[in-house]
C-alpha positions as CSV (number, residue, x, y, z in Angstrom):
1,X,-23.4,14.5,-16.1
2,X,-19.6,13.9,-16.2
3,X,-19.4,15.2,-19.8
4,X,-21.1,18.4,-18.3
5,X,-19.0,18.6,-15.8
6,X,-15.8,18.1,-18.3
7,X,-17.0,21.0,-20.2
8,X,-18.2,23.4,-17.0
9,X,-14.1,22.9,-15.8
10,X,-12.8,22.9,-19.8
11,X,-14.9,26.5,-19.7
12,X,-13.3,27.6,-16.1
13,X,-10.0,26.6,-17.2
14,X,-9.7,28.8,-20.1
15,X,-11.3,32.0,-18.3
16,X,-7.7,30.9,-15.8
17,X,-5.8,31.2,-19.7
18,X,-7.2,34.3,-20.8
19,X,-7.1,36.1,-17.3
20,X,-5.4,39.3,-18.5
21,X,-6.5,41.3,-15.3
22,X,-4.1,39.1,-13.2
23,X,-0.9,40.3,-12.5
24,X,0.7,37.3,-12.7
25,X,-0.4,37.0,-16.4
26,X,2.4,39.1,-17.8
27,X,5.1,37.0,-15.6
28,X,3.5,34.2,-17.2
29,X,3.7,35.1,-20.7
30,X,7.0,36.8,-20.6
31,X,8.7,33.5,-18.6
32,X,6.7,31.0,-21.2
33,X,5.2,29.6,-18.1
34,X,1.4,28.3,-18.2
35,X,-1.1,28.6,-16.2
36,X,-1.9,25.6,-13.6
37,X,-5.8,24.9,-13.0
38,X,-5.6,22.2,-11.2
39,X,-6.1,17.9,-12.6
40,X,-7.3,15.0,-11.8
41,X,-11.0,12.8,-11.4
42,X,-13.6,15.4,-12.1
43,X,-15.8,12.6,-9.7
44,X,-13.3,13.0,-6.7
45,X,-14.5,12.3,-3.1
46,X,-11.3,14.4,-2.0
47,X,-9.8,17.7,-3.6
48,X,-6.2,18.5,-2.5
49,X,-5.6,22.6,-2.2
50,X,-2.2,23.9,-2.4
51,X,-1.1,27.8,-2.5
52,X,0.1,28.8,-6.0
53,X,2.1,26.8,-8.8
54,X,5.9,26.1,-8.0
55,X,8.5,26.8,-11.1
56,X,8.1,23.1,-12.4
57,X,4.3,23.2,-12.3
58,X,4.3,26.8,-14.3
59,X,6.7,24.9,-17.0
60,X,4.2,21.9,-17.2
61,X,1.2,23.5,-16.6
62,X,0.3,20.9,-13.7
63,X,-0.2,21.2,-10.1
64,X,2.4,19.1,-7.8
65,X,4.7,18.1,-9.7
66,X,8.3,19.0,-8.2
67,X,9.8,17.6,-5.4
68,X,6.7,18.3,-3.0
69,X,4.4,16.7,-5.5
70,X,6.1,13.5,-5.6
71,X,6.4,13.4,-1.9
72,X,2.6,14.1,-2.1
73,X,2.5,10.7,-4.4
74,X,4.3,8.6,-1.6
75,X,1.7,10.2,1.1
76,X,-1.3,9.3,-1.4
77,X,0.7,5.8,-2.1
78,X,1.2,5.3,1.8
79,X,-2.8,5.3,2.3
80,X,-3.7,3.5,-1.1
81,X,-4.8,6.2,-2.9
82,X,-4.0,6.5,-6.7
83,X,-3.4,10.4,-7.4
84,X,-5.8,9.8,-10.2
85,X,-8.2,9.2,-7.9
86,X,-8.4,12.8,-6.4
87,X,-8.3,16.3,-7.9
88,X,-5.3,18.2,-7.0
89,X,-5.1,22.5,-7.4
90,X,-4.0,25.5,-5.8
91,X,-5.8,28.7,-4.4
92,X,-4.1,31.2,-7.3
93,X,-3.4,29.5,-10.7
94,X,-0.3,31.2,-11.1
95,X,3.3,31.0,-10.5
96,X,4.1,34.3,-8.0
97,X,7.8,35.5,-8.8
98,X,10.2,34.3,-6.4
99,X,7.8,31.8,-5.6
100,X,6.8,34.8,-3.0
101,X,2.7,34.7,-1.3
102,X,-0.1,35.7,-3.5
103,X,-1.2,39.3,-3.0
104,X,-5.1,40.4,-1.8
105,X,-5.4,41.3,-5.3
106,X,-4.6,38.0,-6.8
107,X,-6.0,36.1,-4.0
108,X,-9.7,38.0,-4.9
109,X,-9.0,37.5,-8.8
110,X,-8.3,33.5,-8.9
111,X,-10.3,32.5,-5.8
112,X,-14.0,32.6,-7.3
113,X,-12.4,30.3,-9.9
114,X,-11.4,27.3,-7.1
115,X,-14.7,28.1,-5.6
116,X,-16.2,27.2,-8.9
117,X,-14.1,23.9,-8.9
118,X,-15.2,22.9,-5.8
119,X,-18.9,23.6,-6.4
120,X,-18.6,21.4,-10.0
121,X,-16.3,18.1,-8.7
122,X,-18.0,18.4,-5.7
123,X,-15.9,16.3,-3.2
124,X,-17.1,15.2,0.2
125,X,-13.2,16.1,1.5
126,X,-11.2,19.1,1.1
127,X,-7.5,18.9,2.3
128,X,-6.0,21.8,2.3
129,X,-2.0,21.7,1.9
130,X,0.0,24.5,4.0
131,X,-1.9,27.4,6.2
132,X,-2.4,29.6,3.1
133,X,-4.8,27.1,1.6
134,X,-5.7,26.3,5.1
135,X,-7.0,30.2,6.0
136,X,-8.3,30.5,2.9
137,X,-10.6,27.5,3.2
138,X,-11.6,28.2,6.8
139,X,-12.9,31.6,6.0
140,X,-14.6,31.5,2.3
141,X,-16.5,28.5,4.3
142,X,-16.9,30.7,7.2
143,X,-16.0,27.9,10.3
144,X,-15.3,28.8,13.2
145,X,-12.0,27.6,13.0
146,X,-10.5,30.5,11.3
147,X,-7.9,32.4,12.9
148,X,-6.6,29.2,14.3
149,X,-3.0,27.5,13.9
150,X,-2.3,25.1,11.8
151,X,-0.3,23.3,14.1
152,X,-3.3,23.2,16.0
153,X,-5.6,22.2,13.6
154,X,-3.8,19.6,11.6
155,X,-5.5,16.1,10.7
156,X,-8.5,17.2,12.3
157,X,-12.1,16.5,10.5
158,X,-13.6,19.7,10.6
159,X,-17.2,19.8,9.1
160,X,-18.2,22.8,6.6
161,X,-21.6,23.8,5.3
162,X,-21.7,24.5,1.8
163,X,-24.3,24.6,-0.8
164,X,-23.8,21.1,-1.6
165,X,-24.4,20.3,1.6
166,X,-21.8,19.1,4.5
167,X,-18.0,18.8,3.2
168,X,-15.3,18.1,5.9
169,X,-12.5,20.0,5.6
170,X,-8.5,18.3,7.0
171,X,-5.9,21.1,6.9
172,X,-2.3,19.2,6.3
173,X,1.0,20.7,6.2
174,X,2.7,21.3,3.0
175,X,4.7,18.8,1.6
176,X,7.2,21.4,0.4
177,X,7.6,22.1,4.6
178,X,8.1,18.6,5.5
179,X,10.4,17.5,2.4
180,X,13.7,19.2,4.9
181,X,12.1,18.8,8.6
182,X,11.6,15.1,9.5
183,X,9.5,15.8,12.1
184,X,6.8,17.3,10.0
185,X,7.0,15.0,7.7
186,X,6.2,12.1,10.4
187,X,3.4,14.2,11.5
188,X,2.1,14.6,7.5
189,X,2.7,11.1,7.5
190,X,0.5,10.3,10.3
191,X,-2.6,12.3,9.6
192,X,-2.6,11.2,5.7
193,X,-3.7,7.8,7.9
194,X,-7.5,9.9,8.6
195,X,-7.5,9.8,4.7
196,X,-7.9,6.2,4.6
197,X,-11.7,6.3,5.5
198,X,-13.2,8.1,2.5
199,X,-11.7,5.9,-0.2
200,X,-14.4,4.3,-1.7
């Protein structure tokens, strides 16, 4: 089953590769950036969803990997997760220039991809990181949640039905946002604690 499962993601990731219709795949090439699918235990009970690939995660080809991403590893750390534990990606696989918010157009092209993810690792948590992941979680999953605030909504279990059967969804703010504002990151600190109950 896991081998399957390796090769179902191994399949996904290279349709992310060779996904000419993007706009972002010309940045990518012509910056010699790669593209970031997303890493981590294909087995995961909890899948971490970010927006879209930073500068440092374009160079590496990984997915939280600047400064956010290893304040991401002290939250995980904090609660006694091991990142290898859980499966970490982002909504569009792509770096946007200027690190600016996807488009519609990208958000339709790469979503069906993380929607694939989800429906192959299939995790019993999904915690979304910042509103964009947030939104876009809430309303593929159709909850009646959407529309709201994320300063509303943070650290709440929210339950989703999926095909795979009930998945809670925690919206979290981004680490990027709470790296400079201490009160955020207090707050991020906090509900990384409702974490704690789905380590196995």
């Amino acid at each position: 089953m896991d081998n399957e499962k390796a090769k179902q993601l191994d399949r996904l990731a290279d349709q992310v590769r060779n996904l000419t219709a993007s706009p972002l795949y010309d940045f990518r090439r012509k910056n010699g950036y790669s593209s970031v699918f997303g890493e981590g235990d294909i087995n995961a009970r909890i899948i971490f969803i970010g927006e879209a690939p930073g500068e440092r995660e374009a160079k590496t080809g990984r997915p939280f990997v600047g400064a956010s991403g290893r304040f991401l590893d002290e939250l995980l750390h904090s609660v006694g997760i091991p990142r290898e534990k859980v499966y970490i990606t982002n909504v569009v696989k792509d770096r946007p220039p200027e690190n600016r918010d996807p488009t519609p157009q990208e958000i339709q092209l790469y979503s069906p991809i993380l929607m694939k993810q989800i429906e192959i690792i299939q995790p019993k948590v999904i915690a979304t990181l910042g509103r964009f992941a947030m939104d876009f979680i809430l309303k593929q999953f159709e909850m009646p949640e959407y529309g709201g605030k994320i300063s509303n909504l943070h650290g709440k279990l929210l339950e989703a039905q999926t095909q795979n059967g009930k998945m809670v969804v925690i919206p979290l703010f981004h680490p990027a946002a709470a790296i400079y504002n201490q009160n955020l990151k207090s707050t991020l600190e906090n509900d990384f604690q409702i974490l704690r109950q789905f380590i196995e």
